[in-house]
C-alpha positions as CSV (number, residue, x, y, z in Angstrom):
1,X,-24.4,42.1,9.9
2,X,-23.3,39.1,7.5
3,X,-21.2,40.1,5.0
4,X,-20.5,38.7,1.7
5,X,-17.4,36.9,0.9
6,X,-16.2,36.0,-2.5
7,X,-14.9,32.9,-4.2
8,X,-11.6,33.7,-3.8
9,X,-12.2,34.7,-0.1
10,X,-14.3,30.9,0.4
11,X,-11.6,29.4,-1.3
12,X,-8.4,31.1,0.9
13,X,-10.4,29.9,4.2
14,X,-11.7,26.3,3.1
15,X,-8.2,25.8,1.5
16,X,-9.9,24.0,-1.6
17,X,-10.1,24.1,-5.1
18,X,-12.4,25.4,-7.1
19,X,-14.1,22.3,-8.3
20,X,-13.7,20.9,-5.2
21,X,-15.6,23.5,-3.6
22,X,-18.4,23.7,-6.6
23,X,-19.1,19.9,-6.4
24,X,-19.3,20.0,-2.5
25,X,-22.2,22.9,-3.0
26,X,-23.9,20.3,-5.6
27,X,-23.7,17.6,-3.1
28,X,-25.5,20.0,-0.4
29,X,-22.2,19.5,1.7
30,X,-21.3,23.5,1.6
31,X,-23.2,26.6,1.3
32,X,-24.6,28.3,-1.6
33,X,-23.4,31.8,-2.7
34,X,-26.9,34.2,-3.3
35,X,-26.8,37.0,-6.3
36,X,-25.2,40.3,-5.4
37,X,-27.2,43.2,-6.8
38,X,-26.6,44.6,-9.9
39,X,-24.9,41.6,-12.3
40,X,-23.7,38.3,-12.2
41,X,-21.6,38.2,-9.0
42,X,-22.2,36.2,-6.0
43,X,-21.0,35.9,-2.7
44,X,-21.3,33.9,0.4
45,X,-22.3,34.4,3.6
46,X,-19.5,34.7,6.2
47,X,-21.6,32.7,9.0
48,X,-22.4,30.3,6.6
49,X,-18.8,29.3,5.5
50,X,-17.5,29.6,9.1
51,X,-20.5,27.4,10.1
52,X,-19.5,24.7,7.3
53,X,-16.0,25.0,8.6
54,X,-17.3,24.5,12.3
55,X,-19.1,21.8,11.4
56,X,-16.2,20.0,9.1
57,X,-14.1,20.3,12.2
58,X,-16.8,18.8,14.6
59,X,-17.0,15.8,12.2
60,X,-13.3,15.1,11.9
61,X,-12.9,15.1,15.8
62,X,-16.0,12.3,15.9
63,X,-14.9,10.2,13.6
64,X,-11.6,10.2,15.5
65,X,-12.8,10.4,19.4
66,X,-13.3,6.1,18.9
67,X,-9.5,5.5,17.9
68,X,-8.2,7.7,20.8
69,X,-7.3,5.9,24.3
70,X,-9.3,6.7,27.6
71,X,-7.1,9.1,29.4
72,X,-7.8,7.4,32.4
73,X,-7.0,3.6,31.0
74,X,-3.3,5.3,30.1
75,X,-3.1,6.1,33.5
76,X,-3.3,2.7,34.6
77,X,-1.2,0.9,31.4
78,X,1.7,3.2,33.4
79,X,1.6,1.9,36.7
């Protein structure tokens, strides 16, 4: 079962701000909360944020795979 985190549960695992977290749900970059019953609360769903996080990390390690060396061509610069 999902459960429900709240902001300041997003916020502690994202490690952002609250703005910074607001606009990246207006820019369709991060997960939107849905309406806990009874009131104005909201939460998100746990698979959801760990998925955005999953997916931050998988970007990160793209954009960064170009800059790094072939293992192999070190291998040879040694000899």
């Amino acid at each position: 079962m999902n459960q429900g985190l709240t902001l300041a549960e997003v916020l502690a695992a994202v490690k952002a701000s609250r703005s910074a977290w607001y606009l990246a749900m207006k820019v369709g970059d991060a997960p939107r909360p849905f309406k806990v019953t009874g009131g104005r609360r909201v939460a998100w769903v746990r698979t959801e944020v760990e998925a955005y996080l999953a997916r931050r990390v998988a970007e990160r390690d793209a954009a960064a795979a170009p800059n790094q060396p072939d293992s192999s061509a070190l291998a040879e610069g040694d000899q």
